[in-house]
N, C-alpha and C positions, 0 to 999 in steps of 0.2 A: 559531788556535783550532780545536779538534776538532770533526769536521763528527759531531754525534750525530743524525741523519736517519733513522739504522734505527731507533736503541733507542726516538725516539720516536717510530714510524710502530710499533712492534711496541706502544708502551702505546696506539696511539690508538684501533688494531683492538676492535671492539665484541664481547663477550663474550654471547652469545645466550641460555646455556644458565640464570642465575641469572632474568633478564627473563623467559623463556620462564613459569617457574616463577608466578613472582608474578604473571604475566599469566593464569594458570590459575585462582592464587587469587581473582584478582577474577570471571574466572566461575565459578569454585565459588558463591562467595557471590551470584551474579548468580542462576545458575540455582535456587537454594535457596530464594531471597525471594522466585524471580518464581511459580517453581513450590509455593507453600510448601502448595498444598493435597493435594499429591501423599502418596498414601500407598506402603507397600512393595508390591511385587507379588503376592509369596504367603503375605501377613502386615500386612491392615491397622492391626491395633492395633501393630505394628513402624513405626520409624522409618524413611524408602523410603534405601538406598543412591545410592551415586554412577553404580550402572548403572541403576539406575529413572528417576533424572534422565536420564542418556547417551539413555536410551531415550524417552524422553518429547521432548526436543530431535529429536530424529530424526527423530518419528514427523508433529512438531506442525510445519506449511504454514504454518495458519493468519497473520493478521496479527500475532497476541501472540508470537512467535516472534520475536524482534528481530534473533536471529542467522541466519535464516533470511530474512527478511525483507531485511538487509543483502544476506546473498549474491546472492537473486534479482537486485535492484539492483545489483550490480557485475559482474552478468554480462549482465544485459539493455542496460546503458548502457553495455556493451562498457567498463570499466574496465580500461586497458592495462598497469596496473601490478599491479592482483588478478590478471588473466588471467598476464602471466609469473608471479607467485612463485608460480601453481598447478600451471604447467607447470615450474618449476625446482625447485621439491620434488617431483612426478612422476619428475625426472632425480637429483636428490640419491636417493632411493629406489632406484632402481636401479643405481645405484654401490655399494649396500648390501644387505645379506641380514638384516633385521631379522624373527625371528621372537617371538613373545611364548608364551611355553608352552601358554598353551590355544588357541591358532588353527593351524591347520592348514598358512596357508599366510605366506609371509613378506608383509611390509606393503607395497603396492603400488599406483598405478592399474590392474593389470592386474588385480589380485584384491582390490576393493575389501571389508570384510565391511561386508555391507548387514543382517543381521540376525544378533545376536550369537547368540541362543538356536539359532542352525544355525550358530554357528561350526566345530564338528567336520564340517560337509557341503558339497559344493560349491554348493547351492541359496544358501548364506549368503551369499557373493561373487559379484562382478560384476565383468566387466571393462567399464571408461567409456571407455576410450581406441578412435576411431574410426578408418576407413581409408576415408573418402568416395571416389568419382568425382569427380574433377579436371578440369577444362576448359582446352584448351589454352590461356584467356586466365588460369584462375589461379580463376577462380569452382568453386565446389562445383555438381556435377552436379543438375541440377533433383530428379531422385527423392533427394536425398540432402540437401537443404537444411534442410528443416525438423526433421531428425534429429540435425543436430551443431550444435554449437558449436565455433567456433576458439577456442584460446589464444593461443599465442604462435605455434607453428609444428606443434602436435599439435592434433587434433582430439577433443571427449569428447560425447559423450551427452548431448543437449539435455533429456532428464529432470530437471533440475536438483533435485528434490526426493532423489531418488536419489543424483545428486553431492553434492550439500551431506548426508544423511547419514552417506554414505560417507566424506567427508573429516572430518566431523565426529568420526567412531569414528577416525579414522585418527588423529588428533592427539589425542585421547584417550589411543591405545596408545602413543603416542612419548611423552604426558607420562609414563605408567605407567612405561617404559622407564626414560626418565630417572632417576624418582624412586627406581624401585627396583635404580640402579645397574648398570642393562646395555647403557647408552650409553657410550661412550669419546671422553676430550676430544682428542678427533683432525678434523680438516680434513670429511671429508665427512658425519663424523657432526653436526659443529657445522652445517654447510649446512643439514642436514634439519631440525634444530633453528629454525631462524634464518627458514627461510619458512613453519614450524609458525606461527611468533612473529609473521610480518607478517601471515599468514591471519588469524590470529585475530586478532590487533589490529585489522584493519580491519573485522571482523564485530563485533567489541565498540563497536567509536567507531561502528560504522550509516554 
């Protein structure tokens, strides 16, 4: 009997980039009901865009923030599986040079954009990726403790309102990418796609 092992291990592999999509659609319409009192930015009698929302998410700490709220939560109880996929889309990134035409700079933890309306200036990104003082037992340096956060094996910026912005826009501009056809179904582009998909999934489930 023919051993078929590849052909079916090549249909079992998980397809990211159609899921990715529809997982957007549910916060589209998440953020639209939750935010529904939101008006446009420089046009209240205007219906608000998908960047007034972006921007509103970003901006809003608060409790009502569910997506925001989640992440706090999966970074404070130290969540070992949110923590890798935030550090293997950091590395899937950088295997890649993803620029979107109005930013400046390509999509990164190194150059996070923290505030769109200065995405033409460096003031608008941030770099989150840290480089603490090490103890030769493996502990973070006292003056350096309360400033990072570990993931997996990188260290980011215990601002967490800050991070959670920043990755927020970032999956923003990878959905944009996708949809508007300047992603390629190729190996590391699906990666970046695929822990877009688990971030977000576990900020939406809370």
């Amino acid at each position: 009997m023919p051993n078929y092992k590849d052909a079916w291990m090549s249909k079992a592999e998980l397809d990211y980039f159609a899921p990715f999509l529809s997982l957007w659609l549910a916060c589209n319409s998440w953020y639209r009901s939750h935010y529904s009192e939101l008006t446009a930015r420089n046009n209240p009698r205007k219906s608000p865009t998908d960047r007034d929302f972006i921007d509103k998410i970003k901006s809003d700490t608060s409790g009502r923030n569910h997506l925001y709220t989640a992440f706090k939560k999966k970074i404070d109880s130290n969540d070992r599986n949110f923590k890798t996929n935030l550090e293997l889309l950091h590395k899937a990134l950088n295997r890649l040079s993803i620029k979107p035409d109005k930013i400046i700079y390509q999509i990164s933890f190194n150059k996070l954009l923290i505030d769109y309306e200065k995405k033409d200036q460096d003031l608008g990104y941030i770099n989150i990726i840290r480089s603490p003082k090490i103890k030769k037992n493996g502990d973070v340096g006292l003056t350096d403790q309360a400033s990072v956060v570990k993931l997996d094996q990188i260290y980011i910026t215990s601002d967490l309102s800050v991070v959670f912005g920043g990755v927020f826009e970032l999956i923003y501009q990878i959905r944009n990418q996708l949809v508007h056809g300047h992603l390629n179904p190729e190996k590391d582009e699906h990666e970046m796609v695929k822990y877009c998909y688990m971030i977000l999934n576990d900020l939406m489930r809370g």
